[in-house]
C-alpha positions in Angstrom: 127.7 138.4 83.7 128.5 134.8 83.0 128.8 134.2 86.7 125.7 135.7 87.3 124.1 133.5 84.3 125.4 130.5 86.1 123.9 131.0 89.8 120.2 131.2 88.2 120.9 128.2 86.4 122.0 126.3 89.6 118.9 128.6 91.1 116.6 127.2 88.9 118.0 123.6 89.4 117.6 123.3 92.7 114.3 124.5 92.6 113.3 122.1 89.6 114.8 119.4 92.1 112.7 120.5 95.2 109.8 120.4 93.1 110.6 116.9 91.8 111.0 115.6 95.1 107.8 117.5 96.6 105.4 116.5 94.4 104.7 112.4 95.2 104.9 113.9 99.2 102.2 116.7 98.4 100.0 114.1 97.0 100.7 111.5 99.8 99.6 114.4 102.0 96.4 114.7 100.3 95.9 111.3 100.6 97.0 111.2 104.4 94.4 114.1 105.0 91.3 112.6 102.7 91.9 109.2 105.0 91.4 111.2 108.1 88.5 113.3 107.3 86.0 110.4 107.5 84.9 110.7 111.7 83.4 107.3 111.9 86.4 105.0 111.1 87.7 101.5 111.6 90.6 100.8 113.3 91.7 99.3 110.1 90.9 103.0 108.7 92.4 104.2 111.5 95.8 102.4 111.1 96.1 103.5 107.6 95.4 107.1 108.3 98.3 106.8 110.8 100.5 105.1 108.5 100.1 107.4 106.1 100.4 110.3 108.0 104.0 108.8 109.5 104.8 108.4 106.4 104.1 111.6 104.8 106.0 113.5 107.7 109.1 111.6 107.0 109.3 112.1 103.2 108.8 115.8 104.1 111.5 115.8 106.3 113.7 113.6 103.4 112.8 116.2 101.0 114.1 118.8 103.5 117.4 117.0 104.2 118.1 116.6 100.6 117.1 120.5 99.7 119.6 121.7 102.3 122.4 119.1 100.9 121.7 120.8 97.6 122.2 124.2 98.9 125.0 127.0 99.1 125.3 128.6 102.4 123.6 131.4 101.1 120.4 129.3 100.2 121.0 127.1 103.7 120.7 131.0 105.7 117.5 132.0 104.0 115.9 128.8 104.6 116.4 128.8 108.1 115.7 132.3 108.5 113.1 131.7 106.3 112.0 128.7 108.8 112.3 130.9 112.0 110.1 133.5 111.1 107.2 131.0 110.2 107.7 129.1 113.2 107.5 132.7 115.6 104.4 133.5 113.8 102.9 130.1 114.3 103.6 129.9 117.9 102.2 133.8 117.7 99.1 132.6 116.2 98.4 129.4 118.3 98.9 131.6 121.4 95.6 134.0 119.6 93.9 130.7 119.2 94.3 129.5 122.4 93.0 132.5 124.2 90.0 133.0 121.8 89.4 129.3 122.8 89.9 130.1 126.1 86.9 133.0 126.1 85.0 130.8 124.5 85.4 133.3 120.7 86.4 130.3 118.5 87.5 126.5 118.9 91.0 125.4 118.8 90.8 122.7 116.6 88.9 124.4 113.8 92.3 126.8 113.4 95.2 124.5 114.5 95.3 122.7 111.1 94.7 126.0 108.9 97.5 127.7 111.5 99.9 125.6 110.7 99.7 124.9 107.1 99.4 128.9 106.8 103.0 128.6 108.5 104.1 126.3 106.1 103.0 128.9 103.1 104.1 131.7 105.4 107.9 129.7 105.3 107.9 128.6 101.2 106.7 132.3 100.3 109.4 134.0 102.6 112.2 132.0 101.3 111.3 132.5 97.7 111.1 136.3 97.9 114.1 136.1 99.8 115.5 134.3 97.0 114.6 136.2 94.4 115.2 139.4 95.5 118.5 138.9 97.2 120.7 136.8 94.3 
């Protein structure tokens, strides 16, 4: 029982640190996306908006690299588990959208960005079911 007690409180650690270190890069995305939503821009704008999207995909991968440092092997095989099956259904789904675009059904670039941060959710939502009904 004590054991048990123990691995949620490193559970709940490790997830108080993801969250920790997710939060400033969730809101430099926001900020990376709101500087590229204008369509007329500067290349001033323009530079920025690329800055800060370089910037926000490396703190994500950071914040990736530390979460698997933190983790047990356990916790290391769900993630990427976790990771694979997001990244088949993405592929699956950009595939769809590529032949609706293709018949002329939808645009490409009106679901790319919704595809892939659906994957994203599709990843964080496998991994924490995994994780809470596996331990």
């Amino acid at each position: 029982m004590a054991k048990e007690a123990q691995q949620d409180q490193v559970t709940r650690a490790a997830r108080r640190a993801v969250l920790i270190d997710g939060i400033p890069v969730a809101t430099l995305g926001v900020v990376a996306l709101a500087l590229g939503s204008n369509p007329d821009q500067t290349s001033a704008q323009k530079a920025w908006w690329i800055a800060a999207t370089a910037v926000f995909s490396l703190a994500v991968a950071w914040v990736l690299v530390r979460a698997f440092r933190r983790a047990d092997e356990y916790l290391r095989r769900i993630q990427l588990e976790s990771m694979a099956i997001a990244f088949a259904a993405v592929l699956v789904a950009l595939q769809l959208a590529t032949l609706l675009d293709a018949a002329g059904v939808l645009a490409l670039h009106q679901l790319a960005q919704l595809i892939l941060i659906g994957g994203v959710a599709l990843w964080l939502t496998i991994a924490d079911l995994r994780t809470r009904l596996h331990r």
